[in-house]
C-alpha atoms as one frame of an Amber mdcrd trajectory, in Angstrom:
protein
   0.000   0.000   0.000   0.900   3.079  -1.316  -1.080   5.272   1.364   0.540
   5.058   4.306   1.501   8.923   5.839   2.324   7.605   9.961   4.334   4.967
  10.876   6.000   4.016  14.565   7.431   1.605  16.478   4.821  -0.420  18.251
   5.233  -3.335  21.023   8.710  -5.247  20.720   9.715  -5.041  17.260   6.851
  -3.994  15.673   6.052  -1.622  13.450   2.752   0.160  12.976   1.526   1.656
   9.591  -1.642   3.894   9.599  -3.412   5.008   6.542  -5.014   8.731   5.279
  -8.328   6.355   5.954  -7.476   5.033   9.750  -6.625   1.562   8.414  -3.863
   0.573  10.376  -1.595  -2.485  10.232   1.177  -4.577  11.940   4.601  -5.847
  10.679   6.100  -8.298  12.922   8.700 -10.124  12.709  11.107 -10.633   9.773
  14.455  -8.216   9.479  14.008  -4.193  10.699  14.595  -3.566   6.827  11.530
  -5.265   6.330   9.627  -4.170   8.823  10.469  -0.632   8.291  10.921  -0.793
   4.304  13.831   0.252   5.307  16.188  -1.964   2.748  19.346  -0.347   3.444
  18.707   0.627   7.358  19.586   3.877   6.633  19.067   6.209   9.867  16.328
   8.468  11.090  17.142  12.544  10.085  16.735  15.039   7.602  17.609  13.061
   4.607  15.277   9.933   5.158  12.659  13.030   5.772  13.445  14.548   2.406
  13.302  11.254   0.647  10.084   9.851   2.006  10.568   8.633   6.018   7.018
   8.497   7.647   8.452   8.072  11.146  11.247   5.887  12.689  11.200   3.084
  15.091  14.035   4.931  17.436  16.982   4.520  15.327  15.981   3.829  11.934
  13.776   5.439   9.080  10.432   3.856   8.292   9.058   4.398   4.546   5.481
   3.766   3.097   6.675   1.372   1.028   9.783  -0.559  -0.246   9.935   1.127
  -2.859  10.242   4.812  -1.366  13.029   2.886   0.758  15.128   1.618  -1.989
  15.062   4.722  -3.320  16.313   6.270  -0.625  19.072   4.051  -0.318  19.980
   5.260  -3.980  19.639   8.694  -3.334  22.100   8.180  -0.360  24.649   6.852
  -2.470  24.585   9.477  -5.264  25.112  12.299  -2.721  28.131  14.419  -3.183
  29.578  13.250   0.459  29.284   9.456  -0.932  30.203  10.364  -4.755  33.810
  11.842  -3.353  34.751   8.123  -1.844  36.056   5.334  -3.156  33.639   2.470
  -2.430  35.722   0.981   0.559  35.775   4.493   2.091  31.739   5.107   1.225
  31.536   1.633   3.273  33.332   3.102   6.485  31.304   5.581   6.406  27.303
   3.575   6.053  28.596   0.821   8.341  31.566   2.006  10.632  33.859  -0.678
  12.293  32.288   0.485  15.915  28.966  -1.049  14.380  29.283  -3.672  11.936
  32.375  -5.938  10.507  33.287  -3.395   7.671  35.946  -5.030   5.834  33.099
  -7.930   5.409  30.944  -5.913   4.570  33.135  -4.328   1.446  34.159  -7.903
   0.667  30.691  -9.020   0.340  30.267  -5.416  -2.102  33.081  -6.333  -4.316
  32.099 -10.126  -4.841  28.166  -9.432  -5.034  28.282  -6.056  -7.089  31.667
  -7.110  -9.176  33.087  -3.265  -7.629  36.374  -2.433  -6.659  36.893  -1.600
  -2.995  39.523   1.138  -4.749  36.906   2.686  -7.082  35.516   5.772  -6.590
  31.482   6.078  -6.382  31.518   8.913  -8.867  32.449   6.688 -11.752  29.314
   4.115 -10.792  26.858   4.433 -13.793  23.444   4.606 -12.842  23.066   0.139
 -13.152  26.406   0.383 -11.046  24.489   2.536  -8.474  21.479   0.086  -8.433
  24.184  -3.155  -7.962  25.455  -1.952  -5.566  22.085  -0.816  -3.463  21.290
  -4.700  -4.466  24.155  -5.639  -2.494  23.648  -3.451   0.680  20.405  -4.839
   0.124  21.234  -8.548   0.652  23.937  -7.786   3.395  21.524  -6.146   5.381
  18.898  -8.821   4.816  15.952  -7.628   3.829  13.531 -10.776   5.186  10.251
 -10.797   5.367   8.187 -11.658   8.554   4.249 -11.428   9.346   1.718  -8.219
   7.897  -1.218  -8.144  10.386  -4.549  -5.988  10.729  -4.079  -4.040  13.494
  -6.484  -5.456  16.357  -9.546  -2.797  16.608  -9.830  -1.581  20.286 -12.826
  -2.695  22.367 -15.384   0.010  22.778 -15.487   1.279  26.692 -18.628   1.974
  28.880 -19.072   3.591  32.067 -20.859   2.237  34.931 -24.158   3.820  33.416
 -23.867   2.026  29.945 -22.416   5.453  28.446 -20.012   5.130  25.851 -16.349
   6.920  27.324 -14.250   4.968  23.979 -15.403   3.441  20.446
């Protein structure tokens, strides 16, 4: 669904969507890139904002849709602090060693997106661009889990019968 404007985190892991209508609807489960459409985890802040975040779940944007996500995750890469890199640099920088194992991490890049750790970002093509979101993609694992309704609260009377909640 293409609708979605709020999102948030919910109980434990999940996330909850909520349509222009009121509709509103669980993920559970599955990887936080999933659950937040989030393919390439990129972080809550002013650029997921510009490019589409509906809300966070603490740490990490949440988009209406997977595709609004992956597009982000483009758009990160073709800014002019990313383009400036070479790819093994661009890598310290979206998953620093205090985080994540980032010499892996470019490993996995050069074998899955056929880059060199040595070139710079500015000479990916557009199709280099999208190969190598595919492989931040897959390192990141983008696995799906559970979509639920979300349950509809219980309407609440007073002593008197009078409604207080629908």
């Amino acid at each position: 669904m293409s609708d979605f404007y709020k999102a948030y985190r919910g109980d434990g892991r999940d996330v909850v969507y909520e349509t222009l209508s009121g509709t509103q609807i669980i993920k559970r489960q599955g990887s936080v890139a999933w659950r937040n459409n989030n393919p390439g985890n990129i972080e809550r802040g002013e650029f997921s904002r510009r490019n589409g975040a509906i809300g966070d779940d603490g740490r990490f944007a949440i988009f209406p849709n997977y595709n609004t996500g992956r597009n982000a995750l483009e758009n990160l890469l073709k800014t002019k602090s990313y383009q400036s890199l070479r790819v093994k640099d661009a890598m310290n920088r979206y998953a620093p060693d205090h985080e994540n194992d980032t010499e892996a991490y470019i490993k996995f890049i050069e074998k899955n997106a056929s880059i060199s750790r040595d070139m710079y970002m500015k000479d990916l093509s557009s199709s280099g661009v999208s190969v190598f979101a595919d492989a931040i993609e897959r390192f990141e694992g983008n696995i799906e889990g559970k979509t639920l309704p979300f349950p509809k609260r219980k309407p609440v009377f007073d002593a008197t019968g009078r409604m207080i909640r629908d």
